[in-house]
Every structure is written in C-alpha cells, then in structure tokens.
Rosetta silent file (secondary structure, phi, psi, omega in degrees, C-alpha in Angstrom):
SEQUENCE: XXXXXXXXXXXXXXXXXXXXXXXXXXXXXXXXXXXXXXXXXXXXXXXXXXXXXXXXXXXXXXXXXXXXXXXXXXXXXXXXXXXXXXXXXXXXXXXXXXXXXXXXXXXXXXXXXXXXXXXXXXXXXXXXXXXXXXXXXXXXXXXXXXXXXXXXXXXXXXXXXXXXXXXXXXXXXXXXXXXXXXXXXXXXXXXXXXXXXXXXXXXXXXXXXXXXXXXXXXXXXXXXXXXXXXXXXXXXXXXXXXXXXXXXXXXXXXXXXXXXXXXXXXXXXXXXXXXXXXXXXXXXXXXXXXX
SCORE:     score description
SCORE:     0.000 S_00000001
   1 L     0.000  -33.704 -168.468  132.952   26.308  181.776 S_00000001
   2 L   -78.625  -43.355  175.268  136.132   24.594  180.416 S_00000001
   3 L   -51.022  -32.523  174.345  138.248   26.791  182.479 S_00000001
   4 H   -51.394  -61.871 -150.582  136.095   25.020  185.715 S_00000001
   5 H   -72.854   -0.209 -144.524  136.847   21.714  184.134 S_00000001
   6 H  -115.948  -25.682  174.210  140.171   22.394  183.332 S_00000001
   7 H   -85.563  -33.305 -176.092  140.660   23.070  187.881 S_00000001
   8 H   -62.620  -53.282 -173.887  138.986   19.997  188.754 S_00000001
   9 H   -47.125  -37.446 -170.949  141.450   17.203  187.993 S_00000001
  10 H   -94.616  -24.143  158.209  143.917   19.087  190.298 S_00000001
  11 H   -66.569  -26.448  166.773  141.553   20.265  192.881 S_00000001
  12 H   -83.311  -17.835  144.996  140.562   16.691  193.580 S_00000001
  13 H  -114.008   67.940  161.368  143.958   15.633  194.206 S_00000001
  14 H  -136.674  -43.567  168.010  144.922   17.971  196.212 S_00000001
  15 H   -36.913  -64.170 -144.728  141.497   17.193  197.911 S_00000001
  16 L   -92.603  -35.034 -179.028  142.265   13.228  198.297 S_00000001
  17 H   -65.520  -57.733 -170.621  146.239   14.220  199.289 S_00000001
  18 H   -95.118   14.038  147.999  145.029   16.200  202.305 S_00000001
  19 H   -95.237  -14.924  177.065  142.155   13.731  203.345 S_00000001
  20 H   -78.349  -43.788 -148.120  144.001   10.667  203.277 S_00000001
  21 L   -65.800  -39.930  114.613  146.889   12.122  205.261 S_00000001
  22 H    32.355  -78.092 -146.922  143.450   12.394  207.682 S_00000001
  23 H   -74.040  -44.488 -163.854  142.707    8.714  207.967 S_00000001
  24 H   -58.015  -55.382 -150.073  145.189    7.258  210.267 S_00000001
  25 H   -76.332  -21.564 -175.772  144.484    9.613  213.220 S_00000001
  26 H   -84.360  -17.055  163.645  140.528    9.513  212.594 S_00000001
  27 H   -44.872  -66.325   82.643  140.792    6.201  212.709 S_00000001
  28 H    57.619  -72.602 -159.096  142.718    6.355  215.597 S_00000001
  29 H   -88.936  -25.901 -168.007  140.360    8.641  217.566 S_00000001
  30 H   -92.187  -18.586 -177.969  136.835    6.840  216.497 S_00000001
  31 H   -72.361  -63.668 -144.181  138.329    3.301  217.671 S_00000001
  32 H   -65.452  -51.267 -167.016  139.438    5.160  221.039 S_00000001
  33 H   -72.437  -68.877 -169.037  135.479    6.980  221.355 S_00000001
  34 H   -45.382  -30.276 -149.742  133.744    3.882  220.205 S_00000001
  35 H   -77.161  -30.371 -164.530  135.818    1.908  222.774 S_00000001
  36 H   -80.882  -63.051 -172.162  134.344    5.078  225.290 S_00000001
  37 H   -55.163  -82.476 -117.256  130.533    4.322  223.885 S_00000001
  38 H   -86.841  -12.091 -168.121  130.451    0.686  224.134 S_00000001
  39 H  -117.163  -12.484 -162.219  132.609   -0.148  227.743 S_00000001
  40 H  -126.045  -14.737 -154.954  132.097    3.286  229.695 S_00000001
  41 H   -77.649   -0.869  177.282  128.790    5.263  228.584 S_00000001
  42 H   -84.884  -38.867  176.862  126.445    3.512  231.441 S_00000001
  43 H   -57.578  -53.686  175.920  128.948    4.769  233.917 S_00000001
  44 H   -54.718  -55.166 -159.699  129.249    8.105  232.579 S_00000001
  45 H   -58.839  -34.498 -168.123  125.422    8.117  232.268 S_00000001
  46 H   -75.940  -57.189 -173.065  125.021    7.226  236.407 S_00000001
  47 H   -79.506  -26.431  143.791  127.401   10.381  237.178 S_00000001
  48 H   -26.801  -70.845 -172.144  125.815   12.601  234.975 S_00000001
  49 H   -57.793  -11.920 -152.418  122.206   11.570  236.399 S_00000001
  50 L  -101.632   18.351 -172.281  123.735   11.472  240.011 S_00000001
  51 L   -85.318  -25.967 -179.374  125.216   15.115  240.135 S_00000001
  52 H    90.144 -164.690  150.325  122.496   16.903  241.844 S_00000001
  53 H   -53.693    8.521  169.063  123.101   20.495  242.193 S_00000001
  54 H  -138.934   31.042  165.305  126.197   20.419  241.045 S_00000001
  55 L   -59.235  -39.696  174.871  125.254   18.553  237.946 S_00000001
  56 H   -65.848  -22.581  154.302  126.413   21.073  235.710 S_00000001
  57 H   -72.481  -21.404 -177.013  130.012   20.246  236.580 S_00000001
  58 H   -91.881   -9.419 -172.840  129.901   16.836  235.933 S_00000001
  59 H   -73.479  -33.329  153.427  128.070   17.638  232.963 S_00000001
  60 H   -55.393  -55.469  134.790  130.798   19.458  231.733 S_00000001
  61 H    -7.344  -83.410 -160.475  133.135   17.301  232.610 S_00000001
  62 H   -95.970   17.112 -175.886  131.823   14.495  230.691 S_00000001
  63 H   -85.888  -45.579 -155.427  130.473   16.503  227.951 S_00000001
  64 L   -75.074    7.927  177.582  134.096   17.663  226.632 S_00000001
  65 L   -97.086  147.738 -170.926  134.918   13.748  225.981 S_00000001
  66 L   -82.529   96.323 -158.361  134.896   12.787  222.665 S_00000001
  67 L  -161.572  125.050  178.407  131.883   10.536  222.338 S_00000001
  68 L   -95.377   13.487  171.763  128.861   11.405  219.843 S_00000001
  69 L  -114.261    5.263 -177.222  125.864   10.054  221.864 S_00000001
  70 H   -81.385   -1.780  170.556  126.489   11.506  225.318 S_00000001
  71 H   -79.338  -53.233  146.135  124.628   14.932  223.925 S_00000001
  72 H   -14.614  -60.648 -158.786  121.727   12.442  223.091 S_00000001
  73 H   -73.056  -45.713  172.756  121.832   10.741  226.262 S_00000001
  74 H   -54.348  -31.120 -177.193  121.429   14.321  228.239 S_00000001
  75 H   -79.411  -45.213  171.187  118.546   15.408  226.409 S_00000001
  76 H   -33.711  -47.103 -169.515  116.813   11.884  227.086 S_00000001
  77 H   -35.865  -77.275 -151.245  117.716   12.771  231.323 S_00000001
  78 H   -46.097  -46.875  164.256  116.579   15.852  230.712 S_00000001
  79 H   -27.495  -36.323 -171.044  113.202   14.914  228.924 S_00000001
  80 L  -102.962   16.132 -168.528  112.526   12.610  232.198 S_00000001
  81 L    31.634   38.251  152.968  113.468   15.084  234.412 S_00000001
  82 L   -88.520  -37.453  133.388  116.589   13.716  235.950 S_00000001
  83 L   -89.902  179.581 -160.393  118.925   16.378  235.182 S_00000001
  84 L  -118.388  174.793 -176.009  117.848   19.739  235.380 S_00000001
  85 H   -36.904  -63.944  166.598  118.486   22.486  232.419 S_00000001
  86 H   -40.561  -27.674  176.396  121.896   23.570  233.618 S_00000001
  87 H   -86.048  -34.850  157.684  123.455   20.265  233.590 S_00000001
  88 H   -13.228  -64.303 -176.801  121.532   20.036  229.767 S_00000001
  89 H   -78.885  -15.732  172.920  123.664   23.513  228.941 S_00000001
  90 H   -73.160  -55.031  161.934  126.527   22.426  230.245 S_00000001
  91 H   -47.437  -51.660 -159.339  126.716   19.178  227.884 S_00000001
  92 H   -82.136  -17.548  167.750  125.565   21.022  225.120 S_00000001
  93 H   -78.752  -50.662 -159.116  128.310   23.891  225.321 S_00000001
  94 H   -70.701  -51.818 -144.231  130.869   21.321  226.218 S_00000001
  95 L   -68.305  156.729 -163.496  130.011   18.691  223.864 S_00000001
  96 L  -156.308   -7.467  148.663  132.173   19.384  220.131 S_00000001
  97 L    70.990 -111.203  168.998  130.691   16.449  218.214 S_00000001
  98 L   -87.836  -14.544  171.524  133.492   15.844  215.438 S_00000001
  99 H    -6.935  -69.295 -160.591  135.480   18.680  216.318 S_00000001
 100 H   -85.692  -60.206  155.409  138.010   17.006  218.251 S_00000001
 101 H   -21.865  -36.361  179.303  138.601   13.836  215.821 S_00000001
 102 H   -94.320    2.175  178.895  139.442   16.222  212.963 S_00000001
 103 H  -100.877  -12.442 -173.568  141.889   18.125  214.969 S_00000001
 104 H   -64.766  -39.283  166.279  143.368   15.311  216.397 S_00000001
 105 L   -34.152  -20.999 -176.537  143.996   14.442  212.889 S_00000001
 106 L  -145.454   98.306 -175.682  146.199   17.340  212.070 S_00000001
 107 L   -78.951   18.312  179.505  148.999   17.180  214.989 S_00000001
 108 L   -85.306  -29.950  161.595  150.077   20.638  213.984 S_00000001
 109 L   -93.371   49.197  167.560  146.700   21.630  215.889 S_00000001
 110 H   -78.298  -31.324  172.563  147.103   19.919  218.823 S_00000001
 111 H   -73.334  -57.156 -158.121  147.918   23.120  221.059 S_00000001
 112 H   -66.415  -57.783  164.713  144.919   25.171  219.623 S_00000001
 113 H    -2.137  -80.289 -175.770  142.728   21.336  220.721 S_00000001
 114 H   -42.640  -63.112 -165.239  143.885   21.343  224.218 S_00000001
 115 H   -50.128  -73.387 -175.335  142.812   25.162  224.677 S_00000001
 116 H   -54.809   -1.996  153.700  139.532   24.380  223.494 S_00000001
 117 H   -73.527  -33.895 -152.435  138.696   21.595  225.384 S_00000001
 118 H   -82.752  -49.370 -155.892  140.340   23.575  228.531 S_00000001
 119 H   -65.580  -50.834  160.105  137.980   26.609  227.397 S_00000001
 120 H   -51.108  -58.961  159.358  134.883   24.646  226.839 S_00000001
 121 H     5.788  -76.261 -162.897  135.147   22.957  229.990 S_00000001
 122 H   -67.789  -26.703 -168.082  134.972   26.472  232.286 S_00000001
 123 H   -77.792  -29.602 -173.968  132.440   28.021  229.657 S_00000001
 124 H   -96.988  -25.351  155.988  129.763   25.074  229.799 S_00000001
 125 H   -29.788  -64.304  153.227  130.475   25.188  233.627 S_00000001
 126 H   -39.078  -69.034 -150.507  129.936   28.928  234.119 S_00000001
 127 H   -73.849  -35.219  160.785  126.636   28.625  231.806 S_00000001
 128 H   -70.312    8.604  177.039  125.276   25.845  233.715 S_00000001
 129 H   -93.882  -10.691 -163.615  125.660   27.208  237.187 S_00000001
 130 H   -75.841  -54.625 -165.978  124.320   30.377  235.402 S_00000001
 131 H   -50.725  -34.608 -163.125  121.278   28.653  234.193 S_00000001
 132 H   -59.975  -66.517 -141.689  120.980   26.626  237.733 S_00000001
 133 H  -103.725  -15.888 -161.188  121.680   29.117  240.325 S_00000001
 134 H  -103.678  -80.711  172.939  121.053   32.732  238.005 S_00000001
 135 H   -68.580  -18.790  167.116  118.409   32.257  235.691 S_00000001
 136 L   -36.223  -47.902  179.621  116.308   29.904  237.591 S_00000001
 137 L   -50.852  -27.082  160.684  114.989   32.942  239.403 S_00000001
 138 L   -72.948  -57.971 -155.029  113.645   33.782  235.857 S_00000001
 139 L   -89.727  160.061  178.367  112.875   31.133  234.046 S_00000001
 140 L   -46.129  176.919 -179.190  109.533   28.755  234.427 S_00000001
 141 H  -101.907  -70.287 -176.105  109.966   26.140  236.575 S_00000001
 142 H   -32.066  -26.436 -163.148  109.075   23.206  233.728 S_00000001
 143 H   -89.297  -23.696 -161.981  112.351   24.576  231.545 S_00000001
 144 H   -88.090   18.911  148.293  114.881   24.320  235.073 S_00000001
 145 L    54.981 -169.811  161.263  113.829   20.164  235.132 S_00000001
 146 L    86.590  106.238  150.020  115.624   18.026  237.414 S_00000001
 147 L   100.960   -2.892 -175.973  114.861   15.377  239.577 S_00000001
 148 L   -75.752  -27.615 -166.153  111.627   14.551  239.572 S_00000001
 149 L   -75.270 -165.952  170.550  112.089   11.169  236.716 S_00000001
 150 L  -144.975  113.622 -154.852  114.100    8.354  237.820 S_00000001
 151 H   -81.307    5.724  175.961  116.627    7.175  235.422 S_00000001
 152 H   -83.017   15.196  158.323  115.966    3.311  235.632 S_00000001
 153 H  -106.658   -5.411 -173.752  112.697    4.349  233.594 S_00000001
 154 L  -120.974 -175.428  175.639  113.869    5.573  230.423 S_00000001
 155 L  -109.018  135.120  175.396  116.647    3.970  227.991 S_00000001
 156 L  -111.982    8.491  166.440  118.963    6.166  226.769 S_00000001
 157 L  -130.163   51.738 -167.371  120.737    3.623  224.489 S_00000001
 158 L   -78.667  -23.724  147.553  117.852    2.453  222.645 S_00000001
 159 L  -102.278   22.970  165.241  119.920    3.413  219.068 S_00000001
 160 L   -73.226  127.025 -167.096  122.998    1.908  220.117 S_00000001
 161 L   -98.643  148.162 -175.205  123.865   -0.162  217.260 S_00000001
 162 L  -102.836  104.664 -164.764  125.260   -4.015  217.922 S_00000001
 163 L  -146.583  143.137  162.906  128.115   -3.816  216.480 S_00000001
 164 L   -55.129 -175.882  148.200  131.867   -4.457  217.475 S_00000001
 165 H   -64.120  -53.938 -162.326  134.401   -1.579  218.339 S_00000001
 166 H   -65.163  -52.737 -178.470  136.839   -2.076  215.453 S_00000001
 167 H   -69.736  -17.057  164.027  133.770   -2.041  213.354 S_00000001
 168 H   -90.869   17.028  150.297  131.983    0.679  214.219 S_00000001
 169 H   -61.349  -72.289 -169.192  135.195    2.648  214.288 S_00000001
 170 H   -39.967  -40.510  176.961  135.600    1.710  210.999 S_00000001
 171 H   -96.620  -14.930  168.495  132.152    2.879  209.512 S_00000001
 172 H   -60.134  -38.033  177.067  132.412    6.151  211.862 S_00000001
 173 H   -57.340  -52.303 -167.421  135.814    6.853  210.022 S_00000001
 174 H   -99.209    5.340  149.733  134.964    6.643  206.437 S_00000001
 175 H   -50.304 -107.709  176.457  131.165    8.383  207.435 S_00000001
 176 H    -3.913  -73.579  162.666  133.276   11.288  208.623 S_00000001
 177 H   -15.792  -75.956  161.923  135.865   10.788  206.081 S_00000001
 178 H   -26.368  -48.849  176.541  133.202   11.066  203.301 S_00000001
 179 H   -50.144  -72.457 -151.121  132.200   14.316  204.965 S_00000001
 180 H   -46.886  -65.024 -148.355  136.058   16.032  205.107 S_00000001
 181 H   -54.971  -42.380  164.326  136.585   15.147  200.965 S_00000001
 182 H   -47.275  -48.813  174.182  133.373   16.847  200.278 S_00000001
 183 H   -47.389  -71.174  176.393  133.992   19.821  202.376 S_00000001
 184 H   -62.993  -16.830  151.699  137.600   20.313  201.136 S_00000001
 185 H   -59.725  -64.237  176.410  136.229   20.077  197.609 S_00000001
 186 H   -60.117  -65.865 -173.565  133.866   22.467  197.336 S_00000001
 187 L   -50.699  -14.741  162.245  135.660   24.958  199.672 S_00000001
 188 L   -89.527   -2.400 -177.177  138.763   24.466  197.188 S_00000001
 189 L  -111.651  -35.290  167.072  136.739   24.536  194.272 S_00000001
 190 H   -69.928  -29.796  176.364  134.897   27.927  195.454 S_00000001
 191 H   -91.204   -9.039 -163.552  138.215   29.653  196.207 S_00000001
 192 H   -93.597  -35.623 -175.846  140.023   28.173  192.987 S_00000001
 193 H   -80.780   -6.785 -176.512  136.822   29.292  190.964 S_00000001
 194 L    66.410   33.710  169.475  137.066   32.566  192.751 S_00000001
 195 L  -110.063   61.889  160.484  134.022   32.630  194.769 S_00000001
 196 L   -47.738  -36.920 -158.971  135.324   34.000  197.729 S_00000001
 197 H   -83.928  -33.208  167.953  132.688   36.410  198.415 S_00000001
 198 H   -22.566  -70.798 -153.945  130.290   32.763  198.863 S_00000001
 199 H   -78.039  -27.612 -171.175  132.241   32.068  202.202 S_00000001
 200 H   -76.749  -23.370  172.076  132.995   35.934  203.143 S_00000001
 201 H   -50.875  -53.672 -179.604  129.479   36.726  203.181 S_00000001
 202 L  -109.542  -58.242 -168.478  128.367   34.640  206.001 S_00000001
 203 L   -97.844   -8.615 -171.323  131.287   32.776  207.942 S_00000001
 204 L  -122.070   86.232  175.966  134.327   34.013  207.186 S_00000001
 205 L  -109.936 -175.196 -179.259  133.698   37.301  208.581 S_00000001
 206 L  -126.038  173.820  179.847  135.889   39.246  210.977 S_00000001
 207 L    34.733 -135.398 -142.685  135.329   39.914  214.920 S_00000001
 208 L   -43.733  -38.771 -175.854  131.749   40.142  216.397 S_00000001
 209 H   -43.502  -31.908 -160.498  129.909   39.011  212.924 S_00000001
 210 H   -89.361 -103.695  -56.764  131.649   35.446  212.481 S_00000001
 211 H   -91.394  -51.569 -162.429  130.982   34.534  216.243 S_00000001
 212 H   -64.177  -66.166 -174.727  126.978   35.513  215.791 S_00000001
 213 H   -45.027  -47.905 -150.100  127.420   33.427  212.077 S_00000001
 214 H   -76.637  -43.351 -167.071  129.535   30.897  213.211 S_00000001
 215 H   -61.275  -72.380  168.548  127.496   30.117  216.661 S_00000001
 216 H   -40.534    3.200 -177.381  124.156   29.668  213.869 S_00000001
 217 H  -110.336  -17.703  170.369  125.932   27.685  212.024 S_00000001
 218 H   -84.322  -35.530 -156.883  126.587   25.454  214.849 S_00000001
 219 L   -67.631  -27.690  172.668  122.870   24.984  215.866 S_00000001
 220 L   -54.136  108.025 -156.248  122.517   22.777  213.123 S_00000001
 221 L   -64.145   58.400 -156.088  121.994   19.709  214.468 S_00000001
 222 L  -155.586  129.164 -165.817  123.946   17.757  212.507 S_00000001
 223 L   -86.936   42.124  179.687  127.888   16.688  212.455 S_00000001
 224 L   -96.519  -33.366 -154.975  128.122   18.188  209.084 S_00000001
 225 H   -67.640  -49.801 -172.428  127.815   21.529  210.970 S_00000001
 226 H   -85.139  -20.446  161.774  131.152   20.770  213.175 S_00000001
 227 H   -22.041  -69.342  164.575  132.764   19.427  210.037 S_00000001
 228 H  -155.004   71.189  141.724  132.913   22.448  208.642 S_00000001
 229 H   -55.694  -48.354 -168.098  133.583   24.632  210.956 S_00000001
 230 H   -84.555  -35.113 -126.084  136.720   22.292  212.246 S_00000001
 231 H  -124.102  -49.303  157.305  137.769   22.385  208.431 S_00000001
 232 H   -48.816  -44.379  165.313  137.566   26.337  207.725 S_00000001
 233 H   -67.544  -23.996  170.839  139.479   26.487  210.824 S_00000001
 234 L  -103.743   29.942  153.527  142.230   24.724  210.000 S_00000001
 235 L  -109.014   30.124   90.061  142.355   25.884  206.431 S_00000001
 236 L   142.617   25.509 -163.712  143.021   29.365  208.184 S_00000001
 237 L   -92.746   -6.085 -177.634  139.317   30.410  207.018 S_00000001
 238 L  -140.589  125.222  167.076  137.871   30.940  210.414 S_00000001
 239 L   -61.471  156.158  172.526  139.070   32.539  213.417 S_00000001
 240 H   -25.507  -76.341 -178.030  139.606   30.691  217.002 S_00000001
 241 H   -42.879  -36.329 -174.593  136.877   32.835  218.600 S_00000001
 242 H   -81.655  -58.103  146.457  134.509   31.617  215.177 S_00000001
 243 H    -6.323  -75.544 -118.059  135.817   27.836  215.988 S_00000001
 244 H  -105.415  -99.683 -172.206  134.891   28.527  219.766 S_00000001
 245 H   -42.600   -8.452  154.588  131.484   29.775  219.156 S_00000001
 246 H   -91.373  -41.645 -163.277  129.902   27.332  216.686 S_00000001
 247 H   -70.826  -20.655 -123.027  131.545   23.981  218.693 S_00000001
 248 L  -107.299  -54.527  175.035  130.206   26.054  221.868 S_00000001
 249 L  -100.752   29.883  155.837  126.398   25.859  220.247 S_00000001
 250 L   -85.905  153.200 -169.982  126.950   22.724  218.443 S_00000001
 251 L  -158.807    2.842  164.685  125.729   19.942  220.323 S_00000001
 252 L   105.151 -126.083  159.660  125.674   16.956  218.028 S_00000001
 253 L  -126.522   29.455 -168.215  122.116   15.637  217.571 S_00000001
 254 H   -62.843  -56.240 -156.579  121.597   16.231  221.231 S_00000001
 255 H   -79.506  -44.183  163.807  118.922   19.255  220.179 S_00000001
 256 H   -49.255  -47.661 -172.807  117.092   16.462  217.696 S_00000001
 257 H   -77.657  -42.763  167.569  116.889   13.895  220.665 S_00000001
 258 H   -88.762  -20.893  151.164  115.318   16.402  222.461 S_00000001
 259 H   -65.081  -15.642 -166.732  112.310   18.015  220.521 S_00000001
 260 H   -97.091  -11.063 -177.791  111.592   14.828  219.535 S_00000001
 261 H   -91.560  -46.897 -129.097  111.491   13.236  223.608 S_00000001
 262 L   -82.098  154.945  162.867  110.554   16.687  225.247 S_00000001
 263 L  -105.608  -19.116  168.566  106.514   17.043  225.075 S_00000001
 264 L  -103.059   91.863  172.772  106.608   21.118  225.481 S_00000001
 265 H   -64.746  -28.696  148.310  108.746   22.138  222.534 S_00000001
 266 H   -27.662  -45.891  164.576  108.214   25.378  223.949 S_00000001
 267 H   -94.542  -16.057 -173.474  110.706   24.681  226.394 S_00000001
 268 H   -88.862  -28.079  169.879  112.693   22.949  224.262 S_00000001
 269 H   -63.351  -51.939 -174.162  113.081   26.176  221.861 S_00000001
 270 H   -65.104   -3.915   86.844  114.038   28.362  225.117 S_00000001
 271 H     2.703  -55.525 -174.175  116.705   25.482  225.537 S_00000001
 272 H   -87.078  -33.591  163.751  118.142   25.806  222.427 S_00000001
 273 H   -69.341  -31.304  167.145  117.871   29.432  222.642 S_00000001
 274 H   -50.202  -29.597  168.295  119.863   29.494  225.684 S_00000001
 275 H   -79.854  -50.248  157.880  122.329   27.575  224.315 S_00000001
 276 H   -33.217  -42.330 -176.723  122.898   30.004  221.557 S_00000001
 277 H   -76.012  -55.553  160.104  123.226   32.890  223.620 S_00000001
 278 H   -40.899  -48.315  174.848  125.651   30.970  226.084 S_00000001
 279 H   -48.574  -58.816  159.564  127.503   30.152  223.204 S_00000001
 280 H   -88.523   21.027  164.695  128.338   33.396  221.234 S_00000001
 281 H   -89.325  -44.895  166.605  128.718   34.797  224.490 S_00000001
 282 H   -61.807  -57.900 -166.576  131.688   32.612  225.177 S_00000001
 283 H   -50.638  -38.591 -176.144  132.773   32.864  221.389 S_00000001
 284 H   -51.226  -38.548 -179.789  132.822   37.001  222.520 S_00000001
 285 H   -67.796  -77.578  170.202  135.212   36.407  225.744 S_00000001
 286 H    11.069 -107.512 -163.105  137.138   34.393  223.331 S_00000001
 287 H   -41.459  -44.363  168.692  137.636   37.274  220.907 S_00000001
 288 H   -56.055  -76.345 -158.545  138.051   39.968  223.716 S_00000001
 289 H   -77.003  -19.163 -168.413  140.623   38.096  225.484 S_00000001
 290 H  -110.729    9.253 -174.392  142.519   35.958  223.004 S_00000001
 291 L  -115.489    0.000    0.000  142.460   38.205  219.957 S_00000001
C-alpha cells in the first residue's frame, strides 16, 4: 500500500503534463464540429435522407466528419424508414465519435488520422452496398428499411441543446478532457503498479484476438468506449488494425438512439450485429494488409 501511494504524486503529473498539452487542439477541433452541428447538420441531414440507392455513399461520406450527433440522426431516418439499413451501416462504420478530436490533438498522429478516415470511408461504403445490394437477398425486408417515412415527420434534433458555438465547444472540451485524465491515470497507474496482465488479457492482445476484443469494446455505446481505444493507441498499447476495428463498430450513441426509436428491437439487434461483423471484418483486412 505505501509503495502505491508513494507512485501516485508522480503518476498524476505526468497524467496532467500529457493532458493539458491535449487542450489546445481539442479545443480547437470541438469549436470547428460544434460550428459543423449548429450551421450545417440540416443540410447534411437532407443528403443523407435524399441518397436513394446509393445512400450508403453519402452515408459514408458524411459519417467520417467529425460531428457526434450525425450517428443519432441516422438511426432516427432509419427508425422512420427514410434511409434504408445500408446507408444506417455505412454511418455507423464510418462514424469515429471522439476518435478523431484526440488524434488531432497529438500532431505526431496526424498521418496514422488521415489513413483512417481514408480507410473508414471505403470500408463503411463496401459494407453498405453489401448490406443494400448483397444481403438484402437475405435479410427480412423490415431490417433493409428505406423509403417508406418521409423525413419532414420526425425531428432529428429534438436534443440539440441552445447553446452558442464557443460554448458548447467549451463544455464538449473539458467533458472529453475529464475523460482523457481519467483514462491516462488508471492506465498509468495499472502499468506503474504492474498490472499489465489487466490490459493484456482482453485488449492489448496481438493479431486476430485484439480486433474481435477491440471491435466489442467499441459496441459500447458510449464515447468513453472511443476514448480509450484512441488513448491505448497512441500510448503504443493497441495496434492500428485494434484502433480500426473498435472506431469501425463504434458508432457514438447512434445504437442507443436507435433501440430506443426502433419498435422491433429485433431488428435493431441484427443491426448492431451487422455492424460488428462489418467491423472486425474490416479491422481483419486491416491486419492482413497493413501488418
């Protein structure tokens, strides 16, 4: 016990050294997203609902921008049947939730960023055209959706809080923020205390294991989930391919907005499973091609 107490003063500044260094750029990136939310997301919302058959591209598209309510807005469509499941999986593979704020944040991972936005992109493409054009031929006809609502009946920004930009930047920053110091604490206080085997057990596993860990570890609907994920990866604790496969079935609270809109949660489980499976499937090419 003393020896514990005797690590803490210097694990928490070492904590507070590498989260402040942090704050400018998340700052930085949640003013730039909010700014994205509060002047662009009705626009975004009309070419999302208006893609058609070829929804799953724009869904892709406008899933990989960094904005945390456009997985939320797709599952509302989808609930009302205005997009159909493939443009659904396409947002929800695409979408990276805090991901991309916390790398922006550390400009030595700015190349490893780009790829993954570039990767998600083609990966929530492929899986919606899969789901559209592949698996329809499988699946019920209630889980492929699409077109039957009309999207002037539902609201999809019915929790938008009225608030400026600079201020909701501001409590999205030190929300987040809170999150990192926590993260980087414990995970620096479990390897300093020498409870390694904690993290090696489930995520920081090597090849096929972390992708299948990492991708469950994304389904949690929650940005705690991409937190730290984004935070093992750049503390060298998770591979690319592990990275790739949790943001890939992370989706934000996108999977929350939709059991709770959807009225057959049945389809809404075969939804989520689909996104899992799309997900470590990608995280697999990943490891096969880039490792």
């Amino acid at each position: 016990m003393n020896s514990i107490l005797k690590i803490l003063p210097a694990i928490l500044e070492d904590t507070l050294t590498d989260s402040l260094k942090m704050l400018p750029f998340l700052f930085v990136a949640y003013l730039f997203i909010e700014y994205l939310e509060h002047r662009h997301s009705a626009a975004m919302e009309k070419v999302l609902s208006g893609g058609g058959k070829y929804g799953f591209f724009s869904g892709a598209l406008l899933g990989i921008v960094p904005q945390c309510g456009f997985s939320a807005m797709a599952a509302n469509l989808y609930s009302s049947n205005v997009i159909t499941a493939g443009t659904l999986i396409s947002v929800f593979l695409a979408t990276s939730d805090e991901a991309v704020p916390l790398l922006v944040a550390e400009p030595s991972f700015w190349p490893q960023m780009l790829l993954l936005l570039v990767l998600k992109f083609f990966f929530a493409v492929i899986g919606g055209f899969l789901v559209d054009n592949v698996l329809k031929k499988v699946l019920p006809h209630p889980i492929c959706g699409g077109y039957e609502g009309r999207m002037e009946e539902i609201d999809c920004h019915e929790h938008r809080e009225k608030e400026g930009i600079f201020k909701a930047a501001v409590r999205h920053t030190l929300h987040i923020f809170i999150f990192i110091v926590i993260f980087i604490f414990l995970l620096d206080f479990i390897m300093d205390a020498g409870g390694t085997s904690v993290l090696s057990g489930f995520l920081n596993q090597s090849g096929v294991l972390q992708v299948f860990a990492s991708g469950l570890v994304g389904m949690v609907p929650n940005c705690a989930a991409s937190v730290l994920i984004t935070q093992m990866f750049i503390r060298g604790e998770l591979s690319f391919a592990g990275l790739f496969a949790g943001l890939c079935t992370g989706a934000g609270i996108g999977p929350l907005v939709l059991i709770r809109t959807i009225r057959n949660k049945k389809q809404a489980a075969m939804i989520l499973v689909l996104e899992y499976i799309l997900g470590t499937a990608a995280g697999l090419c990943v490891l096969a091609f880039l490792h």
